[in-house]
N, C-alpha and C positions, 0 to 999 in steps of 0.2 A: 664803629668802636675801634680804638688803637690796642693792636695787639704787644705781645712781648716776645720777645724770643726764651728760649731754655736758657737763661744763663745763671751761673755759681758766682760767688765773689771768687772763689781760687782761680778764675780764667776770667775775671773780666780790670780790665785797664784802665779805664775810665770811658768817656767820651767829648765830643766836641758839643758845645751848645754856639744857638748866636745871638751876637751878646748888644748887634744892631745891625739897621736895613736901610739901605740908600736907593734911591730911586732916577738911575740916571741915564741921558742918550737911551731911552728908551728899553731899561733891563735894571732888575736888582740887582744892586751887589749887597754880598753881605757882610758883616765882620766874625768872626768865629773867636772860641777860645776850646783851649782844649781842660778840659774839667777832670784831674786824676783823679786812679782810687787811694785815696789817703787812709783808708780807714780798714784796720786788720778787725775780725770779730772770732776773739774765741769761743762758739760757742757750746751751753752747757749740757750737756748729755741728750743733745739731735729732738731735742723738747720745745716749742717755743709759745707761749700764749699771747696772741693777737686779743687786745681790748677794744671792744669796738665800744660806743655812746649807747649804745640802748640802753634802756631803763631795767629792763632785765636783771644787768650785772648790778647793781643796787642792794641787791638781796645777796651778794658774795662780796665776803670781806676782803676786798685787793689786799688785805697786807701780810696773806696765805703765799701771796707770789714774790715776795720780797726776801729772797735766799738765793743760793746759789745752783738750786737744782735746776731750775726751768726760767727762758726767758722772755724776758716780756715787750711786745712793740703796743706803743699806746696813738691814739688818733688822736687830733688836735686838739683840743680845750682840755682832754686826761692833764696834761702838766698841771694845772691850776690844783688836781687835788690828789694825785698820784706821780712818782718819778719812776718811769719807766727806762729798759736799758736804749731803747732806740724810739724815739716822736715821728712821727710824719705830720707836716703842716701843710695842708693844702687850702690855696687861696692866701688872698692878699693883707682878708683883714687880720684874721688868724694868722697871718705872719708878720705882721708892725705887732701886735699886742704879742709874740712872744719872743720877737725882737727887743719890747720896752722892758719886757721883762726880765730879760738879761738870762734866761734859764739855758739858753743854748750856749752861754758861755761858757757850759758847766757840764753840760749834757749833747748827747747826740741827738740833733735834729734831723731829718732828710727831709730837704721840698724843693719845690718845682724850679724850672731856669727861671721865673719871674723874680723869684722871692731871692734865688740864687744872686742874682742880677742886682736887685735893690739894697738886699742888704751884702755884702761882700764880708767874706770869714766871719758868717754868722750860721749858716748852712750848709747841710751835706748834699750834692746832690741822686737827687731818688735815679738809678742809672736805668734807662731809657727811656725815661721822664714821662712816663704813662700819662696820659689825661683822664686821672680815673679818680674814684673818691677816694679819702681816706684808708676806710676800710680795707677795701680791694688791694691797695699799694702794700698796706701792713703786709699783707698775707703775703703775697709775692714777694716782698722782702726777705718775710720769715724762710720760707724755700730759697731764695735768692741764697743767704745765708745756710743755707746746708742743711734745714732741720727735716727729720724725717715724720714727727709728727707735730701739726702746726692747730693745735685749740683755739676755737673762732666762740669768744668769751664777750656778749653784751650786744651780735649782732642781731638785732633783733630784724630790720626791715619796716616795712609799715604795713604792720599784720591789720592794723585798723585804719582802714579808708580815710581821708581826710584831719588824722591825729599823728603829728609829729613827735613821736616817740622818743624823744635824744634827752640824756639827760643836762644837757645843757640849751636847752631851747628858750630863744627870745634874749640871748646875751649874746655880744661880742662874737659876730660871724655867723649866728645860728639863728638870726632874725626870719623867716621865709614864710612865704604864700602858701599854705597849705592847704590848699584849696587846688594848688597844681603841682604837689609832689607826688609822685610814683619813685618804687623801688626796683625798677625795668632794668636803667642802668647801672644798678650796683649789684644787681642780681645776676648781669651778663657778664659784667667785668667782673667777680670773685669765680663766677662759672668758669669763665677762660684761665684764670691762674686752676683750678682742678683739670683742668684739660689741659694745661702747659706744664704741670707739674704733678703727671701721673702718678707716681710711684707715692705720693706725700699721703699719707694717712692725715686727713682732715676731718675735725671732729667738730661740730657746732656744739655748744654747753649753753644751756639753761636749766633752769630751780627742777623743771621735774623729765630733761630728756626728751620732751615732744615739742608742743606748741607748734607756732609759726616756722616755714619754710620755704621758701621758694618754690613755686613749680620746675621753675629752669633748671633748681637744684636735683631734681628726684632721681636723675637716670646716671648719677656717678658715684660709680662702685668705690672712689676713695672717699666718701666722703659717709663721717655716721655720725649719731646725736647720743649725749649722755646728758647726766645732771650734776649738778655741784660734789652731793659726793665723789661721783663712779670720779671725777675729776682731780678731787683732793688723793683717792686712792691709785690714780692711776700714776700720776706726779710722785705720790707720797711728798703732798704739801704740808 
């Protein structure tokens, strides 16, 4: 699994991606670009809520988080029915459909050097360009960005065997074999941003504060679980 370094937007400059590979006299060459930080983020009181797709967040009304107190990063298909302050798009198809969509014109997207690449000043890129899921990136963003406490809102995982829990399943990118999904690697990659990003009070939310969790998850002392209210009053949404 590809790790991340400790990094802040105040100390980071961007990076180089490459943007093509030649194969020649026997060695690659490569072409690079260098990819700035264009983008300042004020953000709002060191608060941020990560929306991940589980079916969970369904039962809370996104439109609690649509103020100035607390910010929100959403996972790919969230644009189609929530506008969130920062998108991550990971993957190709999900990145032509919110391409066509023209929503990034308008909003901040962050995705990968593929998507970088294909569509040119359409995206942000995600800075060390993790090969991670959605999810995972959100959250490391959200630290990335400075916040001190970072609420993991709709992650559900796949607390039931063989049932694809998202609420966008069987549409546009979320078509999959469920029959060979595990939550292994999104379980190890949100583990590594609680271990790369110690000091972050990390909170998982669901309707009643227990449910489903990761085993991976159990032995980090930043990370604790509430419910929709403890949520609403801890924000004062």
């Amino acid at each position: 699994m590809q790790v991340v370094k400790k990094l802040f937007r105040n100390n980071y400059a961007g990076e180089d991606i490459y943007t093509a590979a030649t194969y020649t006299n026997g060695s690659w060459e490569y072409d690079k670009e260098f990819v700035p930080r264009v983008l300042e983020n004020q953000k709002f009181g060191g608060r941020a809520v990560v929306i991940g797709n589980g079916t969970s967040r369904l039962n809370f009304d996104l439109k609690h988080l649509k103020n100035n107190k607390i910010q929100t990063y959403g996972c790919n298909a969230l644009y189609r029915d929530f506008e969130t302050d920062f998108l991550i798009a990971v993957g190709n198809n999900i990145g032509n459909e919110i391409k066509q969509s023209g929503y990034a014109a308008y909003h901040v997207v962050y995705s990968t050097t593929d998507n970088i690449i294909k569509h040119p000043n359409t995206f942000h890129l995600i800075p060390q360009n993790p090969a991670w899921n959605a999810g995972a990136i959100a959250a490391y963003l959200a630290c990335f960005d400075g916040h001190a406490t970072v609420y993991l809102l709709g992650h559900d995982g796949l607390d039931t065997p063989g049932f694809f829990n998202n609420v966008y399943k069987n549409t546009n990118a979320y078509t999959v074999d469920e029959d060979k999904l595990t939550d292994r690697f999104w379980a190890l990659s949100m583990g590594h941003v609680f271990k790369t990003y110690s000091l972050v009070d990390f909170v998982l939310v669901n309707e009643t504060g227990r449910g489903y969790m990761p085993a991976e998850w159990r032995g980090y002392t930043n990370l604790r679980r509430i419910d929709f209210r403890e949520l609403v009053l801890e924000c004062d949404l």
